[in-house]
C-alpha positions as CSV (number, residue, x, y, z in Angstrom):
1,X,-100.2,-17.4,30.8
2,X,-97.0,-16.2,29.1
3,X,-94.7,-14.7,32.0
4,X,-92.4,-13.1,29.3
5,X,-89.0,-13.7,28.3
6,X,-85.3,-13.0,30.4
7,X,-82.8,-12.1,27.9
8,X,-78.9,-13.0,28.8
9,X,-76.7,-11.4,26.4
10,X,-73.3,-12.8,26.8
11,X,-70.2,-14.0,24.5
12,X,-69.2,-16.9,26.9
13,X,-71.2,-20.2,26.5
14,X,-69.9,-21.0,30.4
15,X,-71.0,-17.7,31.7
16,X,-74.6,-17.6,29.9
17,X,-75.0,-21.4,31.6
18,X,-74.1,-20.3,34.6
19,X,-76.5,-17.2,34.3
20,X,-79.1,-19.2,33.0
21,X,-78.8,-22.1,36.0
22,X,-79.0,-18.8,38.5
23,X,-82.5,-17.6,36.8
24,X,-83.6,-21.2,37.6
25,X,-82.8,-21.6,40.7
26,X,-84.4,-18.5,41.8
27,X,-87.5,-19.4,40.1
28,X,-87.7,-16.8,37.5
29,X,-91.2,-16.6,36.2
30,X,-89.6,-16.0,32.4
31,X,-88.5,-18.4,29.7
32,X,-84.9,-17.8,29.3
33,X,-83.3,-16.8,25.9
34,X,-79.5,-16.5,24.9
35,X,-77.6,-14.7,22.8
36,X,-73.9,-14.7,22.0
37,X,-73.1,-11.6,20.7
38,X,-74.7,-7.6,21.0
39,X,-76.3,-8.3,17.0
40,X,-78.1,-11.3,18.1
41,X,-79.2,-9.3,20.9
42,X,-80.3,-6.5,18.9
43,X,-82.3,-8.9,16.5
44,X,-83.9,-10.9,19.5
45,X,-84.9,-7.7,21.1
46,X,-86.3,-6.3,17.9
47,X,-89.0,-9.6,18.0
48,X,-89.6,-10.5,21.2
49,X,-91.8,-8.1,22.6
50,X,-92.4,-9.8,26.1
51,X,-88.7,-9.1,27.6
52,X,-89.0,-9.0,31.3
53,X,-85.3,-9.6,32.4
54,X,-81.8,-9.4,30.6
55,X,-78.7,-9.5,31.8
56,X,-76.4,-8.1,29.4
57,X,-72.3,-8.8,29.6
58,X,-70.3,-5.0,28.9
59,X,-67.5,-6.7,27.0
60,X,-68.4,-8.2,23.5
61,X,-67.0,-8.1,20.2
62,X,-69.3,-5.3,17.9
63,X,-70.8,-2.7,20.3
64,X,-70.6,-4.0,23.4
65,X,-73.3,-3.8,26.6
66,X,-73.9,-0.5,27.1
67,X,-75.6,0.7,23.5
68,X,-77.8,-3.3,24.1
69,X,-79.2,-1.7,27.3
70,X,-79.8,1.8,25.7
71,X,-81.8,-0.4,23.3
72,X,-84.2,-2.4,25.3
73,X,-84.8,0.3,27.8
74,X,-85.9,2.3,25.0
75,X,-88.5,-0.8,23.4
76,X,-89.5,-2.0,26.9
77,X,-89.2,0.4,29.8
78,X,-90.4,-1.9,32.2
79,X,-87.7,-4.3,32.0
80,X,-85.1,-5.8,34.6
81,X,-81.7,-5.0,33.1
82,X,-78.5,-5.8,35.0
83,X,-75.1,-5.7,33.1
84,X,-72.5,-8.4,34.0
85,X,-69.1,-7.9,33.9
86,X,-65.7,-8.6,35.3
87,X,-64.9,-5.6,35.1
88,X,-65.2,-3.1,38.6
89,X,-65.6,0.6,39.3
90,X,-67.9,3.7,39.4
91,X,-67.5,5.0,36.0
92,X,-68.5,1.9,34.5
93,X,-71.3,1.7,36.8
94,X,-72.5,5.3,36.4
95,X,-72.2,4.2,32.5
96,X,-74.6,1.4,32.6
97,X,-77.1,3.1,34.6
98,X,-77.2,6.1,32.5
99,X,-78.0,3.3,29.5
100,X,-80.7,2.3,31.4
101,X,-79.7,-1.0,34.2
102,X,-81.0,-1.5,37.2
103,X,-78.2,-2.9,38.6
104,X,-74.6,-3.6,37.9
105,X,-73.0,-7.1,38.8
106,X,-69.2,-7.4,38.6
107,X,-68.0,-11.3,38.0
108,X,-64.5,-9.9,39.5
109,X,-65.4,-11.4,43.2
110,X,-65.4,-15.0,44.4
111,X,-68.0,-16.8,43.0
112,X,-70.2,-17.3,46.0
113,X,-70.8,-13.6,46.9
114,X,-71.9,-13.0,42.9
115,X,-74.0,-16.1,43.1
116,X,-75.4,-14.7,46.4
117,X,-76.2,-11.0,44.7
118,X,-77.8,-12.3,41.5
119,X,-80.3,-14.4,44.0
120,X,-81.1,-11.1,45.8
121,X,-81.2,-9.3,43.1
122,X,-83.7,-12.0,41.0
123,X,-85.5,-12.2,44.5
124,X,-85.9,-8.6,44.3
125,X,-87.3,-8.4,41.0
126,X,-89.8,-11.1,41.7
127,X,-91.2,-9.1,44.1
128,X,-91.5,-5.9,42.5
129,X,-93.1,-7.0,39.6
């Protein structure tokens, strides 16, 4: 049974690894596929119809984060979306939830408490599939 496809769009190979180590560790039930910039994005969500998951970076060169999530909410409502950045404040999370995310993950703290709130949040989404 195909569980679907989680998306991480992100211009940093170290930050997409570290994403994609997270999504394993929480046992995920998606195969996981990356993308380096917001056109590769934009092509992968245009064939993959089975997007369960993305986490989407705000800062990248072209269009950036915010238009990516617009995007797949429009072609798959149902979809997890979280945008990641390092980056901090309302406006840019009222920003990304207008788009379309479910949740809004700032990279800006110690590593340990963002590790600990993407678990929770995958954990989350597991369960309200």
């Amino acid at each position: 049974m195909d569980n679907g496809r989680f998306l991480i769009v992100d211009d940093t190979p170290g930050k997409q690894n570290y994403l994609r180590v997270l999504l394993k560790k929480s046992q995920f039930p998606a195969e996981v596929t990356l993308a380096g910039s917001t056109q590769e994005g934009e092509d992968l969500i245009a064939k993959m119809p089975n997007i369960v998951g993305a986490f989407i970076d705000y800062r990248m060169p072209e269009s950036g984060g915010i238009p990516l999530i617009a995007l797949l909410r429009k072609r798959n409502p149902n979809t997890r979306i979280a945008l990641i950045t390092a980056s901090t404040g309302d406006a840019l999370e009222q920003e990304a939830h207008t788009a379309g995310a479910d949740a809004t993950i700032s990279t800006a703290y110690p590593e340990s408490f963002v590790t600990e709130k993407i678990l929770k949040l995958l954990e989350n989404w597991k369960t309200q599939k």
